[in-house]
C-alpha angles and dihedrals in degrees: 000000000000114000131175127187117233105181139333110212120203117245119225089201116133108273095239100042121185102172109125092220091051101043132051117013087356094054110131128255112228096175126084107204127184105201133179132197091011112196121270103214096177131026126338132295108245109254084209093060113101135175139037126283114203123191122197120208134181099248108168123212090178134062119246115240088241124333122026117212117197096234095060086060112125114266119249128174124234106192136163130177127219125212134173080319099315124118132211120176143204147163130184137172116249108247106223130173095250095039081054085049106043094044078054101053082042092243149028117323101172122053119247128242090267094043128071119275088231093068080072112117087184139042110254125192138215135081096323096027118214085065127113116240099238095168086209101129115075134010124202142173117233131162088343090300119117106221119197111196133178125238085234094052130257146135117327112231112225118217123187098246101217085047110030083229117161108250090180114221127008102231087180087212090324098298095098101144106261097183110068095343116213141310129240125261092049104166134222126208115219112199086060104026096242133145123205121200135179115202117184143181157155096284119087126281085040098197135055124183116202142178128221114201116232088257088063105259129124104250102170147022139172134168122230112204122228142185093250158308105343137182106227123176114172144017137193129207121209118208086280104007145069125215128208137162162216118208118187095240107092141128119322102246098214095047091039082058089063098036094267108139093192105150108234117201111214101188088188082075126082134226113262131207127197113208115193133163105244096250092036132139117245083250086062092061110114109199114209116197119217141176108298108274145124129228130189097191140035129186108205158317136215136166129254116166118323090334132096102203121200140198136192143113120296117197117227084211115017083188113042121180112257117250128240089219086072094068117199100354094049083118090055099033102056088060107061099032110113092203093056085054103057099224114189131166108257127178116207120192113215101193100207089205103047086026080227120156117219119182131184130184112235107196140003089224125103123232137121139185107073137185123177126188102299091221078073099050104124089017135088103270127193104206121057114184106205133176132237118208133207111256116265100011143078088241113121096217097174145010129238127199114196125199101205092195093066100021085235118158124205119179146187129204135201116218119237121317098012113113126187133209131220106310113213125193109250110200118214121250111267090018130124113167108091081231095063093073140103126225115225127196143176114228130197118205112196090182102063091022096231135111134221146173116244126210127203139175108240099227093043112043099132089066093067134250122317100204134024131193131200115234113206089251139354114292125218121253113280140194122198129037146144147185142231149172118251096204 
């Protein structure tokens, strides 16, 4: 392996740190490497496997005001390239506005999601306003152009693909939103070249839905009204359609009115979904109403018939109780454990002509977190990769694929201490069937402090990873990634 070191920032973290999403497998990397021919130390890189997976964390330089929540951390890319079975690496921070201000005070300026607004010492923007942008949450390819975006809205930070070189700010033709910017899982469409982003806030009409060309410019927008302030945090777009939400968990109203951002769940409410065609007018947005749920992540949609069917993961109890296993961080602890939440796959059926919803639940089993070949995005796919977690905590400890033709589940677990990252479907090069296809993964291995990519083949992955390759240290735990071709 050929490393070279970029840049080592230095971290403004207390010296003797306990908290369990700043230490162990979340421990932060301080070090950019760019690496080349990195050692392969099991099995053979596929020589059919093209293109570059990059992977965003939340990987915080600077300490919270009072209480840290993992989802404030500082974003960093993880990327590595694959070529005719060679192998180049490299990770970056992601150099926002409020990461340059606060190295430069010494220390936080804008109050996390857990702490008051009123600890700010700056404005912030997004959805809530007073945060940081920390554009740690999702990570997408368009256009060649690697774009980082935060789950609260924000900028999205353009990086060269083939470089992994900071471009600042995407402008998108200078109609970039400047408002709220935009929130994180917006989706491409690779057969035209589209993205598709939501963007939401506390100003009447709360959510906006909007359309880049595949040149980069902002060609449509349209807002979706809404009640209220509401906490999105995915869409899905169909061949011809979009799909947005509104989940009853929001803001709590009384405690908004006194700049408390608590989340409230109100289970007499349903579960509302907004259908629109993807240049529609607001007065084209059908609105399908479901069991009281909420859901991070969807898989997919996709049209038969007069129906736009959707997947994704509903919660049995979007706010579970903290537990007072969990010791000093159950109040952290219960909101990010997928098992506390009760995640499972469901499928809802919008019927465009009686405007019926029909759902259905997939699987028993609980996992989150899926990507499915992109060539099917927008179109019905057979295959779903998922993550298990280990309960209680935010640790991916296994992958799942799912055939959703046979309803057949194949998975594959990490021992103790190994924790895996999203884990995208990478298709091999001249192949068109979505089986065709790998899985790739980062792990981080806290036990022999070392950190790896792990390559699967998508129909076999209980049989273990063909290939892995050896990263330059040990990366912190991550959460969403993707992959995509360069040609």
């Amino acid at each position: 392996m050929a490393a070279r070191i970029v840049r080592t920032h230095e971290t403004q973290l207390p010296a003797t740190d306990d908290h369990p999403y700043r230490t162990g497998a979340w421990r932060p990397n301080l070090v950019e490497y760019d690496a080349e021919d990195l050692e392969v130390v099991e099995g053979k890189v596929p020589e059919d496997l093209d293109g570059l997976y990059v992977r965003n964390t939340e990987n915080p330089i600077t300490g919270a005001f009072e209480r840290y929540h993992p989802f404030d951390g500082d974003g960093m890319l993880h990327a590595l390239w694959f070529e005719s079975g060679r192998t180049r690496y490299a990770n970056r921070m992601v150099p926002t506005v409020g990461l340059a201000e606060e190295l430069a005070a010494g220390g936080p300026l804008y109050a996390g999601i857990a702490e008051s607004p009123e600890l700010s010492k700056r404005p912030g923007w997004g959805a809530r306003g007073g945060m940081k942008d920390a554009s740690s949450t999702d990570v997408i390819i368009h256009r060649g152009r690697v774009l980082s975006t935060f789950y609260q809205c924000g900028d999205a930070y353009a990086f060269d693909a083939s470089s992994l070189e900071s471009l600042g700010r995407e402008s998108w033709a200078g109609r970039f939103p400047s408002d709220t910017g935009i929130s994180a899982h917006p989706k491409v469409d690779e057969r035209t070249g589209e993205l598709f982003y939501f963007r939401y806030g506390k100003a009447a009409p709360y959510l906006h839905y909007g359309v880049v060309s595949k040149d980069g410019e902002v060609v449509h927008e349209i807002p979706i009204a809404l009640p209220g302030p509401r906490l999105p945090h995915d869409m899905a777009i169909s061949e011809h359609h979009a799909i947005l939400n509104d989940f009853p968990v929001f803001w709590d109203a009384a405690l908004l009115a006194k700049n408390v951002h608590r989340p409230r769940y109100n289970p007499e409410l349903a579960s509302r979904f907004a259908v629109v065609p993807k240049r529609g007018a607001a007065s084209d947005v059908r609105w399908f109403e479901a069991s009281p749920t909420y859901a991070l992540h969807f898989s997919n949609a996709w049209e038969e018939g007069t129906e736009v069917i959707l997947e994704g993961y509903a919660q049995s109890t979007p706010m579970p109780k903290p537990k007072p296993e969990h010791g000093a961080y159950a109040w952290l602890m219960s909101q990010i454990d997928m098992a506390s939440l009760g995640a499972r796959a469901r499928r809802w059926r919008f019927d465009l002509a009686t405007g019926k919803t029909r759902e259905e639940d997939l699987s028993p089993t609980i996992t989150e977190f899926p990507s499915i070949h992109g060539q099917y995005a927008g179109r019905r796919n057979r295959y779903v990769v998922s993550m298990s977690a280990k309960p209680g905590w935010f640790m991916f400890d296994g992958l799942m694929v799912t055939d959703r033709e046979t309803g057949a589940e194949q998975r594959f677990q990490y021992p103790e201490g190994v924790y895996a990252s999203e884990a995208p479907v990478a298709p091999r090069r001249g192949k068109t069937s979505e089986g065709d296809a790998y899985v790739v993964t980062f792990v981080s291995d806290t036990v022999r402090d070392l950190s790896e990519c792990h390559v699967f083949d998508l129909t076999r992955v209980a049989d273990g990873p063909i290939a892995k390759v050896r990263l330059p240290e040990r990366i912190a735990s991550g959460t969403h990634a993707c992959f995509g071709r360069l040609d």
